[in-house]
FIDO-942283 format. One record per residue (C-alpha): z, y, x. Coordinates in steps of 0.02 Angstrom, whole numbers, plus 50000, padded with zeros to 5 digits. Layout:
// FIDO-942283
       z       y       x
       Z       Y       X
...
//
This chain:
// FIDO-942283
       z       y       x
   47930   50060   51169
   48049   49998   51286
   48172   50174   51237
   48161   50115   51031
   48199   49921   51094
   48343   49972   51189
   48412   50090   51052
   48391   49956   50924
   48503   49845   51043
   48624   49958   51050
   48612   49989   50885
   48645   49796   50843
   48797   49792   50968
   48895   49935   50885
   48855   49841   50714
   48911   49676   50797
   49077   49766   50868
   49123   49832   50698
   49108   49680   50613
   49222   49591   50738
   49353   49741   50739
   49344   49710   50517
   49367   49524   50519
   49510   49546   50657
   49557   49674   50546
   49561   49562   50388
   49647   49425   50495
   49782   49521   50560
   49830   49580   50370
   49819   49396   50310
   49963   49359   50437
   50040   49473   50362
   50008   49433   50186
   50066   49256   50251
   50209   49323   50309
   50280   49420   50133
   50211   49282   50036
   50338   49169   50112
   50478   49301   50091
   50442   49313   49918
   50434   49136   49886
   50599   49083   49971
   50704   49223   49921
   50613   49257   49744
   50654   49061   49704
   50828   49045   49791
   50877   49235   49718
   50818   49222   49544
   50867   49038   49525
   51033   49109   49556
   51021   49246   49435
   50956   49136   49303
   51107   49001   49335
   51233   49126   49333
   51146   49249   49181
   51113   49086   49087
   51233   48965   49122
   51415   49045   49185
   51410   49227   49090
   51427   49270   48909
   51294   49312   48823
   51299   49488   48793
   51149   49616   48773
   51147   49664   48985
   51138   49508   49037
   51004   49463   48903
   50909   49601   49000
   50951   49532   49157
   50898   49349   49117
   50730   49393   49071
   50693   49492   49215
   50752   49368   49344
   50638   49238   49225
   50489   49341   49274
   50523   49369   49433
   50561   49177   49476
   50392   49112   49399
   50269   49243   49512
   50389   49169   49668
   50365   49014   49630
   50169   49020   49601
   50158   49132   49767
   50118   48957   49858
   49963   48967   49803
   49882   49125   49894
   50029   49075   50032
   49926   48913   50066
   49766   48986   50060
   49781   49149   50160
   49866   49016   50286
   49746   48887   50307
   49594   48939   50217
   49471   49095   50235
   49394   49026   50050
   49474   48999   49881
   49482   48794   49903
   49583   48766   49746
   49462   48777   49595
   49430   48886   49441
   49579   48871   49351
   49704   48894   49468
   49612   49053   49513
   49619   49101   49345
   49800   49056   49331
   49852   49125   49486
   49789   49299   49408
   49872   49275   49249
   50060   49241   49303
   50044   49382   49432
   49995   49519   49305
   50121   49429   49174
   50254   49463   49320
   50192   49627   49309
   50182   49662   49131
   50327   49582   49077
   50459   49663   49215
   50398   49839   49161
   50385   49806   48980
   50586   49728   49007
   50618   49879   49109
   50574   50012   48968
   50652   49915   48832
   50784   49936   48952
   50786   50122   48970
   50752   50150   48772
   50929   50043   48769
   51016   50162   48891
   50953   50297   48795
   51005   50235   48625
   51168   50199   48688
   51208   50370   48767
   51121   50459   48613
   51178   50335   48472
   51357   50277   48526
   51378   50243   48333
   51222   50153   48290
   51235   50056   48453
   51437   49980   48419
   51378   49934   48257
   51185   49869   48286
   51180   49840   48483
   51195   49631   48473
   51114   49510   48592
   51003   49430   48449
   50907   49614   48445
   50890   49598   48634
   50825   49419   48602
   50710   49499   48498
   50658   49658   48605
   50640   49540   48743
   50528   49410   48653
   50428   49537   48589
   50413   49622   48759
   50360   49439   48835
   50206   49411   48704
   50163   49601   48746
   50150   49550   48922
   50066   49385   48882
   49920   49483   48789
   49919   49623   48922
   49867   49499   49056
   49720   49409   48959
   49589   49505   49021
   49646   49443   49203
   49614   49272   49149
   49467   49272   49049
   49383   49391   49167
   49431   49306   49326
   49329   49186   49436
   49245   49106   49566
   49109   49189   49671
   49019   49175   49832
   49030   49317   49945
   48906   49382   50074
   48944   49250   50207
   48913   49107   50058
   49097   49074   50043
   49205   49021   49884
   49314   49179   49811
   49430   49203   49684
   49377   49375   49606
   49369   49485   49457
   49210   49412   49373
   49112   49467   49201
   49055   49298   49131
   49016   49343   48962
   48838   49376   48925
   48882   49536   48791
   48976   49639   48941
   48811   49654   49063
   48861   49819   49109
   48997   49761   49235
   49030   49905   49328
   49110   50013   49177
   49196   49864   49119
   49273   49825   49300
   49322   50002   49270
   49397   49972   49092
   49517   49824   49166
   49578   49934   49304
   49611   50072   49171
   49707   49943   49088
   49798   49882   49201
   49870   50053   49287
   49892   50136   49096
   49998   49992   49019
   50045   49906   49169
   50103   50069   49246
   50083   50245   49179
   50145   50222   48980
   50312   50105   49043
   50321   50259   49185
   50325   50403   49045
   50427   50299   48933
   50553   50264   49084
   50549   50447   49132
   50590   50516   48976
   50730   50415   48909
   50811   50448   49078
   50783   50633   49076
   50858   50620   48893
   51011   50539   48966
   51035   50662   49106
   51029   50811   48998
   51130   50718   48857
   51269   50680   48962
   51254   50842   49081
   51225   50696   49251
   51411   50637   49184
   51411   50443   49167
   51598   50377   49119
   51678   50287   49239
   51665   50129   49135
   51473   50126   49085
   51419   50196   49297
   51394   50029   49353
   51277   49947   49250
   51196   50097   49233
   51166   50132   49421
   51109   49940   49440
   50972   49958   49311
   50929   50134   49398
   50908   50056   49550
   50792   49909   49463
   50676   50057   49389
   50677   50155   49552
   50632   49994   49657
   50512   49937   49542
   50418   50091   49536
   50429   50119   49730
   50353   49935   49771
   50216   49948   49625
   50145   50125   49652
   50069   50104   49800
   49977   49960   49736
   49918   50036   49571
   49853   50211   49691
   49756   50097   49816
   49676   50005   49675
   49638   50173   49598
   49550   50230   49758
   49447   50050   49762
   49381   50072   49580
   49313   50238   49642
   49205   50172   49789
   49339   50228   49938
   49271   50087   50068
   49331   50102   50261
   49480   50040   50382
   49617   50123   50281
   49566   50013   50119
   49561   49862   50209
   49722   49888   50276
   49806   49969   50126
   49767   49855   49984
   49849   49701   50069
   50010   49795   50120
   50021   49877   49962
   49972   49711   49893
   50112   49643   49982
   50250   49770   49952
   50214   49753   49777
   50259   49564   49779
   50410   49588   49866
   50477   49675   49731
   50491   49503   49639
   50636   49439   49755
   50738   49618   49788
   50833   49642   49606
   50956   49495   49658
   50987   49578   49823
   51021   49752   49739
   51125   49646   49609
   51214   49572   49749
   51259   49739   49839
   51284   49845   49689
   51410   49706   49646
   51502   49707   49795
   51677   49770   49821
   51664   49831   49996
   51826   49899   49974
   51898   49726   49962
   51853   49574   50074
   51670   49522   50100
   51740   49348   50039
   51728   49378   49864
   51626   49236   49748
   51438   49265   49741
   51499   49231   49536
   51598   49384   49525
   51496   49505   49645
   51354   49448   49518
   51440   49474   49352
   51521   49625   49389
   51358   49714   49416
   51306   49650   49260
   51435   49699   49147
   51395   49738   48960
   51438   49937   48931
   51497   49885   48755
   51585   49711   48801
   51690   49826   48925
   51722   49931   48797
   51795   49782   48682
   51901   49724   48803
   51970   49889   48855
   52015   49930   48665
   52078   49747   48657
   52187   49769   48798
   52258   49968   48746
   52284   49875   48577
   52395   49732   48671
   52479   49863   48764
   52541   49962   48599
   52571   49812   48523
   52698   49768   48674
   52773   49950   48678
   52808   49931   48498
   52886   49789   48508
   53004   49854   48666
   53059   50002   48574
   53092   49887   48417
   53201   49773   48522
   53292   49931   48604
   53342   50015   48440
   53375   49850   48345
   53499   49802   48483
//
């Protein structure tokens, strides 16, 4: 008797131990999360509000920069709503804020989502159009179609994240506290495991897998097209959007793999510690295209001095504008020659 009593203590200990090593655990990784939450949100704001000043405000508009806009758009509304989950993971182990917000919260971080890799293969199907339809492109490639690409591309994004309002909520977890979780309110969907599944399908298919393929192919289409030989003129922009694509896809994988592994049961210390970093990484993709716009910019070959103005427009030159002013300017230059030899045999 004594023997099973003393087991069953030990047995409560070891249960008591690994319950404090979890919530230390989950502690430890909302420091963290506290931690890129405030990265994103000071550089995501400060970055993006100075890609959307100089984009919107002190460029031309031509069909890159149109790309570029929109992008830093997305970007600056998820850093600016990442105060939310910044308060709360900082001074709050429950969701204190109410339903909506929750709801809302959900929404513009999946729109961030949806919308910056919906941009990103409109993006790529320009690149490829514009290595495989030079012709079609100088005649047809106008900022009002990337207006239009991008608008459509924004209500695509808009619809794509529904399901992470409407199916979002509060709940009380096992220690009776206020969460804000996935949640399947409506009476018709009762079997809540398969659709829990559906909205993770839906989320890694459009939000991640389709754009990837798209993304993928158009570039593979451009490598082979152009035998992996950009011109000189058109390398720039295109090793700044490269760079977006590869960064996005980097920072968002992760996160899309560890909430693959959830949705199939995989429970233990790795989970708890790899959805919040992945979690996190992801995020911090929201503030990092102004930096790569920044370096990719930058003439290290001339002083570091240089106007944040020009290191930003001249890594978001327009292909085709470049190519305008280059004609423009061999033009002027004839022009000038003919006029020099017209002066030298009329004298």
């Amino acid at each position: 008797m004594d023997v099973n009593m003393q087991l069953a203590g030990v047995k409560n200990d070891t249960l008591l131990s690994k319950e404090r090593a979890v919530v230390n655990v989950e502690n430890i990784m909302d420091s963290i999360q506290v931690f890129f939450y405030s990265v994103v949100f000071v550089l995501g704001v400060l970055g993006n509000g100075l890609v959307i000043w100089i984009t919107g405000f002190k460029m031309s508009k031509t069909v890159n920069s149109i790309w570029f806009l929109n992008l830093a758009v997305a970007d600056f509304l998820f850093a600016v709503t990442r105060c939310v989950p910044l308060v709360k993971n900082a001074f709050f182990d429950y969701w204190p804020f109410g339903e909506f917000l929750c709801r809302a919260n959900s929404f513009l971080k999946y729109l961030n989502m949806f919308s910056s890799v919906f941009l990103l293969a409109s993006i790529s199907l320009d690149r490829c159009a514009f290595v495989v339809l030079p012709v079609w492109c100088k005649n047809n490639r106008q900022p009002r179609l990337a207006w239009i690409v991008s608008g459509i591309s924004w209500i695509s994004a808009v619809v794509a994240s529904l399901p992470f309002y409407i199916f979002r909520g509060l709940v009380l977890d096992s220690k009776n506290k206020t969460k804000c979780s996935v949640t399947l309110t409506i009476d018709r969907y009762k079997d809540k495991d398969t659709n829990k599944q559906a909205i993770y399908l839906h989320r890694f298919i459009l939000g991640f897998l389709i754009p990837f393929l798209i993304i993928l192919t158009c570039y593979l289409i451009i490598a082979l097209k152009l035998n992996l030989r950009i011109r000189a003129r058109s390398r720039k922009p295109f090793r700044v959007i490269l760079a977006i694509v590869i960064t996005f896809f980097i920072c968002w994988m992760p996160y899309h793999v560890f909430l693959l592994l959830k949705l199939t049961g995989v429970k233990g210390l790795a989970m708890t510690i790899g959805v919040p970093l992945a979690s996190s990484l992801a995020y911090l993709n929201s503030c990092l295209n102004p930096v790569l716009y920044f370096f990719m910019g930058l003439n290290f070959k001339k002083k570091l001095n240089q106007s944040l103005l020009a290191i930003f427009k001249r890594s978001m030159w327009d292909d085709l504008a470049l190519s305008g002013l280059s004609n423009r300017r061999k033009a002027e230059t004839s022009t000038n020659n003919h006029l020099e030899d017209w002066t030298v045999t009329g004298s």
